[in-house]
C-alpha positions in Angstrom: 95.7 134.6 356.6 92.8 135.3 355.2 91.6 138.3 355.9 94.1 140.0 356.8 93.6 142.8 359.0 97.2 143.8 359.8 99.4 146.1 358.4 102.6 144.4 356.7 105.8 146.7 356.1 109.4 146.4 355.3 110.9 146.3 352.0 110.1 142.2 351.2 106.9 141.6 349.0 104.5 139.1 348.9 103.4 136.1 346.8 100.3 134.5 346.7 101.2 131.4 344.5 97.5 130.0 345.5 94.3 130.0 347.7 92.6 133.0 348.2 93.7 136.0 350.3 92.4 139.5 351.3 94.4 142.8 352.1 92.4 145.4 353.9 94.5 148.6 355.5 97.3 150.3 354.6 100.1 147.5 353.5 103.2 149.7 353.7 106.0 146.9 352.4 107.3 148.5 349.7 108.4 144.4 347.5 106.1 143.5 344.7 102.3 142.0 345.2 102.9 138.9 343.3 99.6 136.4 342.3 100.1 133.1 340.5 98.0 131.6 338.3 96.5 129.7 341.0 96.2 132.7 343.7 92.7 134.7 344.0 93.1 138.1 345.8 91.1 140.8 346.6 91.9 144.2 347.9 90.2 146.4 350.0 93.0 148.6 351.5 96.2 149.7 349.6 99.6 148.3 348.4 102.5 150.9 348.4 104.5 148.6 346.0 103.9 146.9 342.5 100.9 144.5 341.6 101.9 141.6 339.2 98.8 139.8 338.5 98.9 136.4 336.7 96.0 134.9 338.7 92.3 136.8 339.8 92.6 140.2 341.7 89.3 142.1 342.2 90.2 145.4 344.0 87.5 147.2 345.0 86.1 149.5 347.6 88.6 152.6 347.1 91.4 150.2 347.1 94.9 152.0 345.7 98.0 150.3 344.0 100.8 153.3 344.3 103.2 151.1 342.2 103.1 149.8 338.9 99.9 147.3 338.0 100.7 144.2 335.3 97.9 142.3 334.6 99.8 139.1 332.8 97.8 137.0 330.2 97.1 134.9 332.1 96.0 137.2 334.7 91.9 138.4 335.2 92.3 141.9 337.0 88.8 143.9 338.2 89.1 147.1 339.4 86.1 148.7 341.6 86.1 152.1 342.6 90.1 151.9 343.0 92.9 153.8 342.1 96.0 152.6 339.7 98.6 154.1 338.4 100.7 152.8 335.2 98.8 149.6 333.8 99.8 147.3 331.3 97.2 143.9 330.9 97.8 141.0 328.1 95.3 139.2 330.6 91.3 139.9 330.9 90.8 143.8 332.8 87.9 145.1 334.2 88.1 148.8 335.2 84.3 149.7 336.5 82.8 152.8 337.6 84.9 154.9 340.2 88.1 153.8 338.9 90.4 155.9 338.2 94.1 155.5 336.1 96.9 157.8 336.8 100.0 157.8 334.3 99.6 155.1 331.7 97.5 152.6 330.4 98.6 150.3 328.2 97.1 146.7 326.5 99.4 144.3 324.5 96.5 142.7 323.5 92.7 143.9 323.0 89.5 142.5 322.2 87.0 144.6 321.7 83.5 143.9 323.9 80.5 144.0 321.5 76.7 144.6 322.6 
């Protein structure tokens, strides 16, 4: 499935345990967005339900999570020009310009970048 063009919907969610997938659209299924270690997705549309991330996510192009966004440690979440709401990350997080983070954001473990 990869891209995915289509719309999914219901109340299941999904999990991408491996391989590499990419949402575009609307995805109106309400379930968590689960990626395993071994999953690589990108985002291009929006996810009405959760994000658990414990794999690679890059969301970018005005992508929107409306649920909650965990970023696991082992987890490498990039966020490009997107909107989030409520993050917590023990993994590696990107947030680049045009991103924007409604509600909370919280880090259960932080190391400082240096230049």
């Amino acid at each position: 499935m990869t891209p995915n063009n289509g719309i999914l919907s219901g109340k299941g969610g999904l999990a991408l345990d491996g391989g590499k997938e990419t949402l575009t659209n609307h995805q109106a299924y309400t379930g968590d967005t689960t990626v395993g270690q071994s999953g690589d997705l990108t985002l291009t549309g929006s996810l009405a339900g959760a994000l658990v991330n414990g794999g690679h996510s890059t969301l970018q192009d005005g992508s929107a999570v409306t649920g909650t966004v965990t970023n696991t440690s082992t987890g490498s979440l990039e966020a490009h020009n997107a909107q989030l709401s409520n993050v917590t990350t023990a993994g590696t997080l990107l947030l680049d310009r045009g991103t924007n983070v409604s509600g909370k954001l919280a880090a259960t473990r932080y190391s400082p970048v240096r230049h």
